[in-house]
PyMOL Python script that loads the backbone (N, CA, C, O; Angstrom):
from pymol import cmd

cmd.read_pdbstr("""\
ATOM      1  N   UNK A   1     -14.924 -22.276  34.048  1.00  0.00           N
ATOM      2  CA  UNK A   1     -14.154 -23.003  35.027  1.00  0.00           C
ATOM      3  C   UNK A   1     -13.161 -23.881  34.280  1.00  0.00           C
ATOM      4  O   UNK A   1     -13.425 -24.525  33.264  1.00  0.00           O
ATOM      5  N   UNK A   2     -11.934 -23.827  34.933  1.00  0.00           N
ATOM      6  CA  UNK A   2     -10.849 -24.612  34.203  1.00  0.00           C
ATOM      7  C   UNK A   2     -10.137 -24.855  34.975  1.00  0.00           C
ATOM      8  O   UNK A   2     -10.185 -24.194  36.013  1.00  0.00           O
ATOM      9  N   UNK A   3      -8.985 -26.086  34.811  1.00  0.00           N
ATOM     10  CA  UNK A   3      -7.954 -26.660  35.596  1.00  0.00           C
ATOM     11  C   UNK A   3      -6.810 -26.422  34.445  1.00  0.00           C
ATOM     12  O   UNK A   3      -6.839 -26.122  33.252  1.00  0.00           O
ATOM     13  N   UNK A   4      -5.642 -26.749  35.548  1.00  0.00           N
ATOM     14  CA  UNK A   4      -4.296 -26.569  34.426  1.00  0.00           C
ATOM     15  C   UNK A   4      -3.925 -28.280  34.426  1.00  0.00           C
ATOM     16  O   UNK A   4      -4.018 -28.953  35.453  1.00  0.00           O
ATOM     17  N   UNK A   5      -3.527 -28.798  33.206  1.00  0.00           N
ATOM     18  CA  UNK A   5      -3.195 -30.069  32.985  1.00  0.00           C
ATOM     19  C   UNK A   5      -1.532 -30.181  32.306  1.00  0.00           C
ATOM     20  O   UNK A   5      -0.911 -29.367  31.623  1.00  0.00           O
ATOM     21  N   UNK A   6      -1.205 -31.336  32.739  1.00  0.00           N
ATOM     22  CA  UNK A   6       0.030 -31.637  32.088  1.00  0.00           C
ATOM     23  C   UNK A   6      -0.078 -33.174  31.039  1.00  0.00           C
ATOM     24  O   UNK A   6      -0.632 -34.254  31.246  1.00  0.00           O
ATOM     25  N   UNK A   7       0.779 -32.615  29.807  1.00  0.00           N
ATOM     26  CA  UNK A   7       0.483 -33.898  29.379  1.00  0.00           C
ATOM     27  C   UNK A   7       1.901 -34.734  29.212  1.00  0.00           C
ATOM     28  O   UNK A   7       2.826 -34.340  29.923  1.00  0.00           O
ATOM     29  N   UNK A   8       2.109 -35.662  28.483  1.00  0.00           N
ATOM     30  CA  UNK A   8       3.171 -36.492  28.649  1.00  0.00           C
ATOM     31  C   UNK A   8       4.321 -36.060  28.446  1.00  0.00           C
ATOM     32  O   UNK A   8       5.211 -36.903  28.556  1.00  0.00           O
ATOM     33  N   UNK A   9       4.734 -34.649  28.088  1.00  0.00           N
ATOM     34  CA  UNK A   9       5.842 -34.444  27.541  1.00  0.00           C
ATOM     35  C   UNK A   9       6.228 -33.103  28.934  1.00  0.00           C
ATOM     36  O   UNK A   9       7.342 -32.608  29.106  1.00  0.00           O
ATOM     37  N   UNK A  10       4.954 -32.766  29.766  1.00  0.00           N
ATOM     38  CA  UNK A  10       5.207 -31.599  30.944  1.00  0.00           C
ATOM     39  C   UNK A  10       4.787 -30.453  29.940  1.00  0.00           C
ATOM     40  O   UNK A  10       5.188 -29.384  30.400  1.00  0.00           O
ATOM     41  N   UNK A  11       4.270 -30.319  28.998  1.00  0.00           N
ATOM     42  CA  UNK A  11       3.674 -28.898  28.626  1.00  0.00           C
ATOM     43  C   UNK A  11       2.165 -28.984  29.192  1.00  0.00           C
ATOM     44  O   UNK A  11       1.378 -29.930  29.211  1.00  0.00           O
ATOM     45  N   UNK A  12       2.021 -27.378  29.739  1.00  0.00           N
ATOM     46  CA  UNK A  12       0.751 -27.099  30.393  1.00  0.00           C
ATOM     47  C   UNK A  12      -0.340 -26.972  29.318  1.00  0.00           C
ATOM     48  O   UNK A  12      -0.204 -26.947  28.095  1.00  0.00           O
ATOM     49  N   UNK A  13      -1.472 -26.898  30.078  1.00  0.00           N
ATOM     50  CA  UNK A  13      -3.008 -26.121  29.217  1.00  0.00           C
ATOM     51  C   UNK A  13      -3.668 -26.407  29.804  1.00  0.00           C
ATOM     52  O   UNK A  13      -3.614 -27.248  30.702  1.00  0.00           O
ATOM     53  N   UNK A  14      -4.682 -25.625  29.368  1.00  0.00           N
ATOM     54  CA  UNK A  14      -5.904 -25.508  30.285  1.00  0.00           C
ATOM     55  C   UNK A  14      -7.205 -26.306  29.664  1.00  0.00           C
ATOM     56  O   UNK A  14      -7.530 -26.406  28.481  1.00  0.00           O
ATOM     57  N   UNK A  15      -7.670 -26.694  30.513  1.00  0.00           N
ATOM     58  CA  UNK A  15      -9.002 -28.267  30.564  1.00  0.00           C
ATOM     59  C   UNK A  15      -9.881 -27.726  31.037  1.00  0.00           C
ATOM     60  O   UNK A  15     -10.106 -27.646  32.245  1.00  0.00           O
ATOM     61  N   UNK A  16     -10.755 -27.099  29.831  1.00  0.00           N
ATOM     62  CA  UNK A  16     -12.023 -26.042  30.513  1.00  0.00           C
ATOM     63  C   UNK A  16     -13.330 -27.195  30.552  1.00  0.00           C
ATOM     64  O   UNK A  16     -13.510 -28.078  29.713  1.00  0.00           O
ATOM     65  N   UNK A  17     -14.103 -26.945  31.662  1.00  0.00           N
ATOM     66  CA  UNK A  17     -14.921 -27.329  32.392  1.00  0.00           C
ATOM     67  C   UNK A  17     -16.734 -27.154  32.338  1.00  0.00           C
ATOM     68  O   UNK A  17     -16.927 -25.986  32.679  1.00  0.00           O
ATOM     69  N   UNK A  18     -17.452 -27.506  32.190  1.00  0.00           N
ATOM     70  CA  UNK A  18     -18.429 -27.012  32.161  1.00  0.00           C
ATOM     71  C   UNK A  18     -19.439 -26.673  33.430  1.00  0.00           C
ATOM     72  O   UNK A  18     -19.924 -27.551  34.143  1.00  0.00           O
ATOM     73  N   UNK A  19     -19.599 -25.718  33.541  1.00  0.00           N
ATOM     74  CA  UNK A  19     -20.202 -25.274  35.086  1.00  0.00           C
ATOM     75  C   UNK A  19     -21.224 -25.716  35.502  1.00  0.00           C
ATOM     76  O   UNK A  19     -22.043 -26.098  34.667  1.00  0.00           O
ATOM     77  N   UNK A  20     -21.516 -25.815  36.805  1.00  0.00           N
ATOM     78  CA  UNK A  20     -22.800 -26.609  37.180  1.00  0.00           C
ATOM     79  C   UNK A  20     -24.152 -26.010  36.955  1.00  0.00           C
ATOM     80  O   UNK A  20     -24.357 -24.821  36.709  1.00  0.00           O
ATOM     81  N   UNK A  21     -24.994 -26.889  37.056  1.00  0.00           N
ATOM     82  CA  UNK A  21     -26.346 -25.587  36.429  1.00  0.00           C
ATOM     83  C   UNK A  21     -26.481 -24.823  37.758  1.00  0.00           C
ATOM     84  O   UNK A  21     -26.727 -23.714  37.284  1.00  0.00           O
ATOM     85  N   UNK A  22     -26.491 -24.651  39.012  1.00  0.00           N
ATOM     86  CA  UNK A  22     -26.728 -23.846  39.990  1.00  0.00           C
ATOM     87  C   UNK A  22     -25.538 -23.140  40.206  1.00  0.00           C
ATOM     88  O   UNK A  22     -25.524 -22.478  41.243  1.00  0.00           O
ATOM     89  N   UNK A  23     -24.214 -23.093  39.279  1.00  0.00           N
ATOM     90  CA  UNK A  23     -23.328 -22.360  39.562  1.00  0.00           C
ATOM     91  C   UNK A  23     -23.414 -20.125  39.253  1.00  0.00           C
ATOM     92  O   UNK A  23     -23.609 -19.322  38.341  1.00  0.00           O
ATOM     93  N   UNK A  24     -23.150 -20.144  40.543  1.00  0.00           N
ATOM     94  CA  UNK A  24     -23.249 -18.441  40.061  1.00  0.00           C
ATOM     95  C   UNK A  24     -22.199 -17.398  40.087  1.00  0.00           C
ATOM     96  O   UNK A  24     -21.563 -17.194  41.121  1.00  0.00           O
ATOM     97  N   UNK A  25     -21.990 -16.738  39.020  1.00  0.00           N
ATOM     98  CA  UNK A  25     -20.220 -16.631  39.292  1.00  0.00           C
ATOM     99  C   UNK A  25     -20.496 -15.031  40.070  1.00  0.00           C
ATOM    100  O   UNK A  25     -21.510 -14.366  40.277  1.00  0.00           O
ATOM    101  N   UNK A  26     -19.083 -14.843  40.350  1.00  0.00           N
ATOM    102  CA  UNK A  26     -19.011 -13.684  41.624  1.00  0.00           C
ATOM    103  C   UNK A  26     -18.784 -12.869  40.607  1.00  0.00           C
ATOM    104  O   UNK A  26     -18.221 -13.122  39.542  1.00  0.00           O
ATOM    105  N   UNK A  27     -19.397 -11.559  41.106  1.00  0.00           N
ATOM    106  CA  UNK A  27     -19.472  -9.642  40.583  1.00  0.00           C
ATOM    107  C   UNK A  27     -18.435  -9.700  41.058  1.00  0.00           C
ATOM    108  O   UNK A  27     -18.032 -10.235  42.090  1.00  0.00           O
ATOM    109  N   UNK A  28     -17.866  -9.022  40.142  1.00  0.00           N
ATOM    110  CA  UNK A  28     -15.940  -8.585  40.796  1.00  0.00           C
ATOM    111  C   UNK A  28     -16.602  -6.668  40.426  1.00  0.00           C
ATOM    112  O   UNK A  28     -17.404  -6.294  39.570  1.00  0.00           O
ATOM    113  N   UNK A  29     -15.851  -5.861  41.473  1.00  0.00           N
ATOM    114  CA  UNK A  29     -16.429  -4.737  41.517  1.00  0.00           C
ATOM    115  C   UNK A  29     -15.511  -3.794  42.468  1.00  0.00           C
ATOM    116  O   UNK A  29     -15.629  -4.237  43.610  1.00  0.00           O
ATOM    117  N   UNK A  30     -14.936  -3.049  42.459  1.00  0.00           N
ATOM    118  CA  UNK A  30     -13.820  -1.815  42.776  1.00  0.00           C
ATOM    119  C   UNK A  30     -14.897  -0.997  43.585  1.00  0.00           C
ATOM    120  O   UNK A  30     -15.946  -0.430  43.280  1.00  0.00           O
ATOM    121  N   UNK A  31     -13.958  -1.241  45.117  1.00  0.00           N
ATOM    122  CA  UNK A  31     -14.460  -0.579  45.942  1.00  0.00           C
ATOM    123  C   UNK A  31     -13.992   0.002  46.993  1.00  0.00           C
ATOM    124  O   UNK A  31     -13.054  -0.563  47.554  1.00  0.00           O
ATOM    125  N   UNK A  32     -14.474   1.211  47.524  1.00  0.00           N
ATOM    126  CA  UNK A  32     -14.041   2.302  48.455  1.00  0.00           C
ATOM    127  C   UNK A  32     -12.794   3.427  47.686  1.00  0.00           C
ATOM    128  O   UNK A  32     -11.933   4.101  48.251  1.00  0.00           O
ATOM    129  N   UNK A  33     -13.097   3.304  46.264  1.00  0.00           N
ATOM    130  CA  UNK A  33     -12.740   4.584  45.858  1.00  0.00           C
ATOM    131  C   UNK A  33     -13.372   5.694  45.561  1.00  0.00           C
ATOM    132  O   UNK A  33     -12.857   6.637  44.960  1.00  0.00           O
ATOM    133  N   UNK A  34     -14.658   5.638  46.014  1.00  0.00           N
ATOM    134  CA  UNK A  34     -15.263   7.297  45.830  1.00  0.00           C
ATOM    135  C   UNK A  34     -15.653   8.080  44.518  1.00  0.00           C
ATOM    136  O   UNK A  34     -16.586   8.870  44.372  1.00  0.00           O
ATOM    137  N   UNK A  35     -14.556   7.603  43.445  1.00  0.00           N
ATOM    138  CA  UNK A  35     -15.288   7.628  41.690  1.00  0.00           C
ATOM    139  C   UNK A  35     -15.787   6.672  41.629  1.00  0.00           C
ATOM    140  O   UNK A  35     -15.832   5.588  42.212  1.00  0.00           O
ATOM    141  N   UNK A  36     -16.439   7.475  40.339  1.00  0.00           N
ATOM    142  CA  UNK A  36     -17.200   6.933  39.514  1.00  0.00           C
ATOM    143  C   UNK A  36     -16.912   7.276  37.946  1.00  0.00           C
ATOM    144  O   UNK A  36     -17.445   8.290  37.496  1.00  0.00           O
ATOM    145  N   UNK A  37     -16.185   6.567  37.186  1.00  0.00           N
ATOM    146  CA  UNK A  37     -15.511   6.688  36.188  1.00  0.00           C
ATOM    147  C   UNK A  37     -17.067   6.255  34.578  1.00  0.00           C
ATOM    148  O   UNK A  37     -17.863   5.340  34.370  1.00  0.00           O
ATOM    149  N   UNK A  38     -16.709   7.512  33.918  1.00  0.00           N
ATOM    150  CA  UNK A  38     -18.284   7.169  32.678  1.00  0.00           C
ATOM    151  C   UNK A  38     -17.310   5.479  31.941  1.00  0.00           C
ATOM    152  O   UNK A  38     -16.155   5.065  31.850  1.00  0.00           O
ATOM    153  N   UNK A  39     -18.506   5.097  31.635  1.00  0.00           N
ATOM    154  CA  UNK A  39     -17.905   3.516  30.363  1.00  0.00           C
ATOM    155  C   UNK A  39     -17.186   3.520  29.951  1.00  0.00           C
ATOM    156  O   UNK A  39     -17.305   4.579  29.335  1.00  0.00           O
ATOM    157  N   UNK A  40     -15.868   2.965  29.557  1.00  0.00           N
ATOM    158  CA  UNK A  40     -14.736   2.728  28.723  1.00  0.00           C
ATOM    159  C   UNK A  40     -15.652   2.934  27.350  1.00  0.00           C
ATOM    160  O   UNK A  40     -16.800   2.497  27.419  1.00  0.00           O
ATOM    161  N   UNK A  41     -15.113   3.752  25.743  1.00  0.00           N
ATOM    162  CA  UNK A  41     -15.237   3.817  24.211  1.00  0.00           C
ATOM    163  C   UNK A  41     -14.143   3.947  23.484  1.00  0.00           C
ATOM    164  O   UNK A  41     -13.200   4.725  23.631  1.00  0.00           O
ATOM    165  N   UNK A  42     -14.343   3.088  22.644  1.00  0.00           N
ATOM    166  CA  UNK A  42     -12.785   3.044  21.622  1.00  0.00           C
ATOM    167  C   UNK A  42     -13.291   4.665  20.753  1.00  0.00           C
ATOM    168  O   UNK A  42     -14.395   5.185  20.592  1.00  0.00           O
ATOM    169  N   UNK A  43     -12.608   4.865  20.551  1.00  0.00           N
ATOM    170  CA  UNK A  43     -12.901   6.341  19.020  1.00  0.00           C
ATOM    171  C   UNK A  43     -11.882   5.972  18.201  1.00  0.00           C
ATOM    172  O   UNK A  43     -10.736   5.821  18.623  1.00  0.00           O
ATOM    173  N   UNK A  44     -12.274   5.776  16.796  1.00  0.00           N
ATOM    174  CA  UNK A  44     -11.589   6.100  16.320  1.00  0.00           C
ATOM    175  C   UNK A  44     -10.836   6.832  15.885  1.00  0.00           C
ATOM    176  O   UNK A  44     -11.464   7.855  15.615  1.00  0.00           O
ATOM    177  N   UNK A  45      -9.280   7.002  15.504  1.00  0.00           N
ATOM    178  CA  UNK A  45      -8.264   8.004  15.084  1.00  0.00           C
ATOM    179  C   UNK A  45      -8.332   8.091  13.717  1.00  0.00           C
ATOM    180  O   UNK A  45      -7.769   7.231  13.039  1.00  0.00           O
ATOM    181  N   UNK A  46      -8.999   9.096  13.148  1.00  0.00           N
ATOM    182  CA  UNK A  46      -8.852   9.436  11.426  1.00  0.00           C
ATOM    183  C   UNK A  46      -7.529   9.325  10.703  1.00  0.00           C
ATOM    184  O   UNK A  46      -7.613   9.348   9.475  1.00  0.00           O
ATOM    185  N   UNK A  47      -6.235   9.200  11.270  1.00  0.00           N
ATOM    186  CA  UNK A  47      -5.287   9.930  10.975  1.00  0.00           C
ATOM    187  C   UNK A  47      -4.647   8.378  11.232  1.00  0.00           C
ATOM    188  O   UNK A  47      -3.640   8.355  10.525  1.00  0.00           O
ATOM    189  N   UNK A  48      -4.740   7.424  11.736  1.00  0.00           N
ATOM    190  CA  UNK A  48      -4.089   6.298  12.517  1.00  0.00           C
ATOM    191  C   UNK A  48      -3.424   6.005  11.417  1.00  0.00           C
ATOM    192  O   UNK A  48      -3.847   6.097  10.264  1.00  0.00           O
ATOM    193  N   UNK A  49      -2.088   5.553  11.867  1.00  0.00           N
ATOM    194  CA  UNK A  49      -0.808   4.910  10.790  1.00  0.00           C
ATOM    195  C   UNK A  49      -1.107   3.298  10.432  1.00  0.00           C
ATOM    196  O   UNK A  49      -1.049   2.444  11.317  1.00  0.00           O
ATOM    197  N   UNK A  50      -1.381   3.025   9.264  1.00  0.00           N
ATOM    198  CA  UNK A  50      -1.377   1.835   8.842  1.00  0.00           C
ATOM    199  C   UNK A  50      -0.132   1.158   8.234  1.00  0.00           C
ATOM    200  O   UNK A  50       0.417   1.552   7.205  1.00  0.00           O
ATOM    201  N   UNK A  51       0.227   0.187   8.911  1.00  0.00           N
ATOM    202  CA  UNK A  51       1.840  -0.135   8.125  1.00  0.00           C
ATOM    203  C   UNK A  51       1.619  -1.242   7.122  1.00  0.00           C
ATOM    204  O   UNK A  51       2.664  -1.829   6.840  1.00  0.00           O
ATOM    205  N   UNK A  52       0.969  -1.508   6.753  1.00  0.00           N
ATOM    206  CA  UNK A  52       0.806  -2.259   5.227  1.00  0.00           C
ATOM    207  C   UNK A  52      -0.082  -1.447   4.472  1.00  0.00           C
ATOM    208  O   UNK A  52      -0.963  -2.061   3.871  1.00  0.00           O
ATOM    209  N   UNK A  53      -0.053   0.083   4.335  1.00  0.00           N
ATOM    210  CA  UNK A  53      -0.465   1.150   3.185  1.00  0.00           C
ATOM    211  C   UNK A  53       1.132   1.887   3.159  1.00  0.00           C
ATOM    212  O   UNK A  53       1.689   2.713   3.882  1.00  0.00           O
ATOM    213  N   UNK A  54       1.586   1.013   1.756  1.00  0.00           N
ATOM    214  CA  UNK A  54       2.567   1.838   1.134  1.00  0.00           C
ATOM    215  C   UNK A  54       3.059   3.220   0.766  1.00  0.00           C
ATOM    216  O   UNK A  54       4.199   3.682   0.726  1.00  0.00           O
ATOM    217  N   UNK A  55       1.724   3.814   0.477  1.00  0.00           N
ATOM    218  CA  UNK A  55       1.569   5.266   0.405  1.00  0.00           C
ATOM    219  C   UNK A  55       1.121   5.949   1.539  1.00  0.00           C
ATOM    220  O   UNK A  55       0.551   7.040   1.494  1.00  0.00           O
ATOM    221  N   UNK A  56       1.376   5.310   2.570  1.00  0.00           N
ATOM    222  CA  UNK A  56       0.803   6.712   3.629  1.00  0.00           C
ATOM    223  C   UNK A  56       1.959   7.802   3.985  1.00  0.00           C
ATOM    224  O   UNK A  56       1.723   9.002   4.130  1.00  0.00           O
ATOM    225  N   UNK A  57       3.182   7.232   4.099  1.00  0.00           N
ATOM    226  CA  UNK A  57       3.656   8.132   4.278  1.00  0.00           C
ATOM    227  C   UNK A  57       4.707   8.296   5.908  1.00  0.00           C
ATOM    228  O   UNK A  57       5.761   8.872   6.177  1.00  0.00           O
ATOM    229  N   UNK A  58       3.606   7.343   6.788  1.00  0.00           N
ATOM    230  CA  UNK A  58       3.892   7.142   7.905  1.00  0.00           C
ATOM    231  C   UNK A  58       5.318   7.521   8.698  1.00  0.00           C
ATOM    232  O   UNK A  58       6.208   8.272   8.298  1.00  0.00           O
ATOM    233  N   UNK A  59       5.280   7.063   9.454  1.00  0.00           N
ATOM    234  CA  UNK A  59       7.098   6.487  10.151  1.00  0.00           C
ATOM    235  C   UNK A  59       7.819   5.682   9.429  1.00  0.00           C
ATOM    236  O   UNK A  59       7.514   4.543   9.073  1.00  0.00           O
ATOM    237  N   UNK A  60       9.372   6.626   9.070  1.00  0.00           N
ATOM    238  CA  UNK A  60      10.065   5.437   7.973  1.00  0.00           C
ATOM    239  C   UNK A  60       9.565   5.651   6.977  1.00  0.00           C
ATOM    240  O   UNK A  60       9.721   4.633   6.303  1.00  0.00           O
ATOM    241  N   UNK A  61       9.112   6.262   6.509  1.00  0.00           N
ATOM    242  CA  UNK A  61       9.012   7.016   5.134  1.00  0.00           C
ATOM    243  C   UNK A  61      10.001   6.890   3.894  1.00  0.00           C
ATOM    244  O   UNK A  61      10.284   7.981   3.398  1.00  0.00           O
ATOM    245  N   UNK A  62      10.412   6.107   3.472  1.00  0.00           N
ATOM    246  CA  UNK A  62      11.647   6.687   2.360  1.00  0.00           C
ATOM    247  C   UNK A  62      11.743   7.414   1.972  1.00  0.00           C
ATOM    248  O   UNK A  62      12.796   8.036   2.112  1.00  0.00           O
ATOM    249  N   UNK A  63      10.471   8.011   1.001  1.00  0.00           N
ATOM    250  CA  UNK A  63      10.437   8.953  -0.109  1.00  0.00           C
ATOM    251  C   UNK A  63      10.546   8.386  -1.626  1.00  0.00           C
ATOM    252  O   UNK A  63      10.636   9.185  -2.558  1.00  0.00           O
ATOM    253  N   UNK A  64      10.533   6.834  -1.872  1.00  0.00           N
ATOM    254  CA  UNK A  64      10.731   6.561  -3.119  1.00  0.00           C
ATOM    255  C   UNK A  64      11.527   5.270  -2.853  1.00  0.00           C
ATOM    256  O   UNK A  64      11.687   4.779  -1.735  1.00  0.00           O
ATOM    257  N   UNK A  65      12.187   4.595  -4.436  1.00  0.00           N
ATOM    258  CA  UNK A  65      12.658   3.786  -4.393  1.00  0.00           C
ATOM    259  C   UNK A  65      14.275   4.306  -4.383  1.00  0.00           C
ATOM    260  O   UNK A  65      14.487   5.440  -4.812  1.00  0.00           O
ATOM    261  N   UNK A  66      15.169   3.668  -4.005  1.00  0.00           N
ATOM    262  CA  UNK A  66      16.517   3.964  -3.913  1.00  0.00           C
ATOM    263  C   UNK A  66      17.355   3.481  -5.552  1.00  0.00           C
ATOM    264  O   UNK A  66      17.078   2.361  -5.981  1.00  0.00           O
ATOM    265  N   UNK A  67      18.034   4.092  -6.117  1.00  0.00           N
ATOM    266  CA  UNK A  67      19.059   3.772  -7.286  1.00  0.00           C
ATOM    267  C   UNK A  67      20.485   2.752  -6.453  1.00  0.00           C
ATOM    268  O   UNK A  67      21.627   3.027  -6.086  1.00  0.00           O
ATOM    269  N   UNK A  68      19.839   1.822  -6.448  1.00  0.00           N
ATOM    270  CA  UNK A  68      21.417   0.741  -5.898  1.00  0.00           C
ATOM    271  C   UNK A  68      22.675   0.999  -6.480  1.00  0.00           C
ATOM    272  O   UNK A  68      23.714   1.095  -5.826  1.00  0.00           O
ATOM    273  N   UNK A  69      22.563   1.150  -8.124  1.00  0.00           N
ATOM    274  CA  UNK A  69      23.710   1.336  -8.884  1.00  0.00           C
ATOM    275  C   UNK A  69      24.327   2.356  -8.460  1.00  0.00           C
ATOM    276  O   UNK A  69      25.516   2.220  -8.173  1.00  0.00           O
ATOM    277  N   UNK A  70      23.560   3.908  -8.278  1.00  0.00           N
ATOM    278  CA  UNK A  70      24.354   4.791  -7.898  1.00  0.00           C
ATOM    279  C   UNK A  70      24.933   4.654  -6.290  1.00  0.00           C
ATOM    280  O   UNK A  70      26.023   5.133  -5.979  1.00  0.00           O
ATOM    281  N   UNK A  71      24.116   3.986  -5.380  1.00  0.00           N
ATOM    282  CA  UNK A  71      24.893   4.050  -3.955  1.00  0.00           C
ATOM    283  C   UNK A  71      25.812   3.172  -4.407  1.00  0.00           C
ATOM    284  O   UNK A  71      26.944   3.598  -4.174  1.00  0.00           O
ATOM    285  N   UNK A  72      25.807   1.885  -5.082  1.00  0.00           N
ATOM    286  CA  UNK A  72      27.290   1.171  -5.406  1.00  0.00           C
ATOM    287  C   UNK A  72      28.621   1.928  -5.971  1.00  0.00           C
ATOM    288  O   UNK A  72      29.746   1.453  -5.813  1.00  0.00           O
ATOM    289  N   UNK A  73      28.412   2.953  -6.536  1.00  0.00           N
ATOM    290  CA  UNK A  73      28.873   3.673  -7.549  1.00  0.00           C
ATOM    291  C   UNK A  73      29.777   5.159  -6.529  1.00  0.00           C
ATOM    292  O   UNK A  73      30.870   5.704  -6.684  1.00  0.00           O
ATOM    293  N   UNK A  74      28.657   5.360  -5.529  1.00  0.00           N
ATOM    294  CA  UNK A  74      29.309   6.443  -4.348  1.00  0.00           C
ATOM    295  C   UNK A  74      30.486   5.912  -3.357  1.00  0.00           C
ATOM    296  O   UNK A  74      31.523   6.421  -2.932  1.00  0.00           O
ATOM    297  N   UNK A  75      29.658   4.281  -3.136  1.00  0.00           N
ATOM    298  CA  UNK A  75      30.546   3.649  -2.350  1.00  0.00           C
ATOM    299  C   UNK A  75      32.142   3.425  -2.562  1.00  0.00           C
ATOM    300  O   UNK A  75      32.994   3.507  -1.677  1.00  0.00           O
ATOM    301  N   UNK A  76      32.375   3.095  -4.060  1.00  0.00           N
ATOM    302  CA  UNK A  76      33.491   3.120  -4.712  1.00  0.00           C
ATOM    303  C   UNK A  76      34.269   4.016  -4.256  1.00  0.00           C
ATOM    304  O   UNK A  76      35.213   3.839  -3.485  1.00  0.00           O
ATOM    305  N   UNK A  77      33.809   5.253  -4.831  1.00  0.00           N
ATOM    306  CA  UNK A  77      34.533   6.581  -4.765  1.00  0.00           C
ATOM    307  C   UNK A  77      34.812   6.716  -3.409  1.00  0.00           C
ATOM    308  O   UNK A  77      36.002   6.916  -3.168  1.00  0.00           O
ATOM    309  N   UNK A  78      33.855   6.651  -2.189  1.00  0.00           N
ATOM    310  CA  UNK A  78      34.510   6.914  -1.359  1.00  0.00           C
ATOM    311  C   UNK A  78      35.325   5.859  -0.699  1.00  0.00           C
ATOM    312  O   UNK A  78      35.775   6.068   0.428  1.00  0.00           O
ATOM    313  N   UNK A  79      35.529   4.835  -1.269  1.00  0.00           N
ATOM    314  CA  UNK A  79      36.614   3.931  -0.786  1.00  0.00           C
ATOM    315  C   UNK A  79      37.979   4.330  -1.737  1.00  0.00           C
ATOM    316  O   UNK A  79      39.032   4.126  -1.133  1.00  0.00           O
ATOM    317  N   UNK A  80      38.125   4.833  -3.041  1.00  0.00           N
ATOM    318  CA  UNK A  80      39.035   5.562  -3.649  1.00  0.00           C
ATOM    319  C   UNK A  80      39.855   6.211  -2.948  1.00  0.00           C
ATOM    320  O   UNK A  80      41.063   6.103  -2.736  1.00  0.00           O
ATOM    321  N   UNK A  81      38.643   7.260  -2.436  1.00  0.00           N
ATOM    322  CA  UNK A  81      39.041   8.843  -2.031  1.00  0.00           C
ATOM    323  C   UNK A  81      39.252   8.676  -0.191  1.00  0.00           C
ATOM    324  O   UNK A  81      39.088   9.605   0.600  1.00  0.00           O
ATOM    325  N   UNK A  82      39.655   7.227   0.190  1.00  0.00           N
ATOM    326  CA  UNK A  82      39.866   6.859   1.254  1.00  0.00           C
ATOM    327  C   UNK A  82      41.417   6.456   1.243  1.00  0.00           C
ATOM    328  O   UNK A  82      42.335   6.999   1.858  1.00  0.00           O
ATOM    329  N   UNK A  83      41.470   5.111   0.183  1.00  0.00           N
ATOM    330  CA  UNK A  83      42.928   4.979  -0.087  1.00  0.00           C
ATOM    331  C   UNK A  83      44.147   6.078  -0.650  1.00  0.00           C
ATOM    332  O   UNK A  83      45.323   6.352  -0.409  1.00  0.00           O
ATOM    333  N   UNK A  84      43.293   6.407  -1.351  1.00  0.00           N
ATOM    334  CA  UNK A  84      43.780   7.895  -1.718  1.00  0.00           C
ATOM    335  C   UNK A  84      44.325   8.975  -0.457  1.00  0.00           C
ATOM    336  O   UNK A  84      45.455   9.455  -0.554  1.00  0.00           O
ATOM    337  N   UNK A  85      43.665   9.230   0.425  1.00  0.00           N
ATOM    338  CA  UNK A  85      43.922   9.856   1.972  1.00  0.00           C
ATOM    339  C   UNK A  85      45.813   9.104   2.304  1.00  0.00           C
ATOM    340  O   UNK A  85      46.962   9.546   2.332  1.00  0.00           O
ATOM    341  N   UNK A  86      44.989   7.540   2.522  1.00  0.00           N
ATOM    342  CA  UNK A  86      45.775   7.264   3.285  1.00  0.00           C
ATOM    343  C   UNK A  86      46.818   7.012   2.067  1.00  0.00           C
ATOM    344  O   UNK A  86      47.797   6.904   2.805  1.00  0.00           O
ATOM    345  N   UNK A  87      47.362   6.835   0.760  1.00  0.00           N
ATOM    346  CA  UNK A  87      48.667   7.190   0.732  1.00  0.00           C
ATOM    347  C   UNK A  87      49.046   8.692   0.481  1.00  0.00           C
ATOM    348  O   UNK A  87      50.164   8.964   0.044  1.00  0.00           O
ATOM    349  N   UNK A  88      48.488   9.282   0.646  1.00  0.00           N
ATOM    350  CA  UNK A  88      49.149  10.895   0.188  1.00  0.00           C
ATOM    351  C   UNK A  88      48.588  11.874  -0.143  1.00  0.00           C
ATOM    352  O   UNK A  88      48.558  13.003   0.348  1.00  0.00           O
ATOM    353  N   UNK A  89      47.866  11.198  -1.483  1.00  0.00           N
ATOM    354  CA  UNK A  89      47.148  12.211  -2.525  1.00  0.00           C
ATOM    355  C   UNK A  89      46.609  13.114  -2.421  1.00  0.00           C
ATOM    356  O   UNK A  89      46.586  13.431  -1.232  1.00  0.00           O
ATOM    357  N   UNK A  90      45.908  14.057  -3.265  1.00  0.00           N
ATOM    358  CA  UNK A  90      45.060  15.085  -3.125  1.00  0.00           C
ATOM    359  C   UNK A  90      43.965  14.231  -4.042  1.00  0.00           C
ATOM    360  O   UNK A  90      42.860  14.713  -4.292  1.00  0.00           O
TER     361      UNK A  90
END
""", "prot")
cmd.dss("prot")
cmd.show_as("cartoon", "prot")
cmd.util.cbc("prot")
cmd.orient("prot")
């Protein structure tokens, strides 16, 4: 049992309560649908993607580490072979 409280500044929370000793709380229970559904079970997935295991492989995968120097090095060229376009050249 709990109430919602405000304190001096207007932020909420909750002010939990301790229940009475003759208190009995209500069965909450789904009814007049005709199933009968077996227990909710987690299973585990053998295969499940972990994203802090570097090597799995997962989603987003790189494949390795990247050479910066050489993408700096491509980038050049194709800013060259851009200006190059635009005045004329072959």
């Amino acid at each position: 049992m709990g109430r919602i409280v405000h304190d001096d500044r207007g932020s909420a929370s909750v002010e939990w309560q301790d229940a009475p000793d003759d208190y009995e709380r209500p069965v909450l229970k789904i009814e007049g649908t005709g199933v009968s559904a077996p227990p909710l079970s987690i299973k585990e997935e053998p295969n499940k993607f972990n994203p802090y295991d570097r090597g799995s492989g997962g989603p987003g995968a790189g494949g390795g580490k990247r050479d910066l120097k050489k993408l700096s090095e491509w980038i050049k060229l194709m800013r060259e072979m851009e200006e190059r376009k635009k005045k004329g050249d072959e």
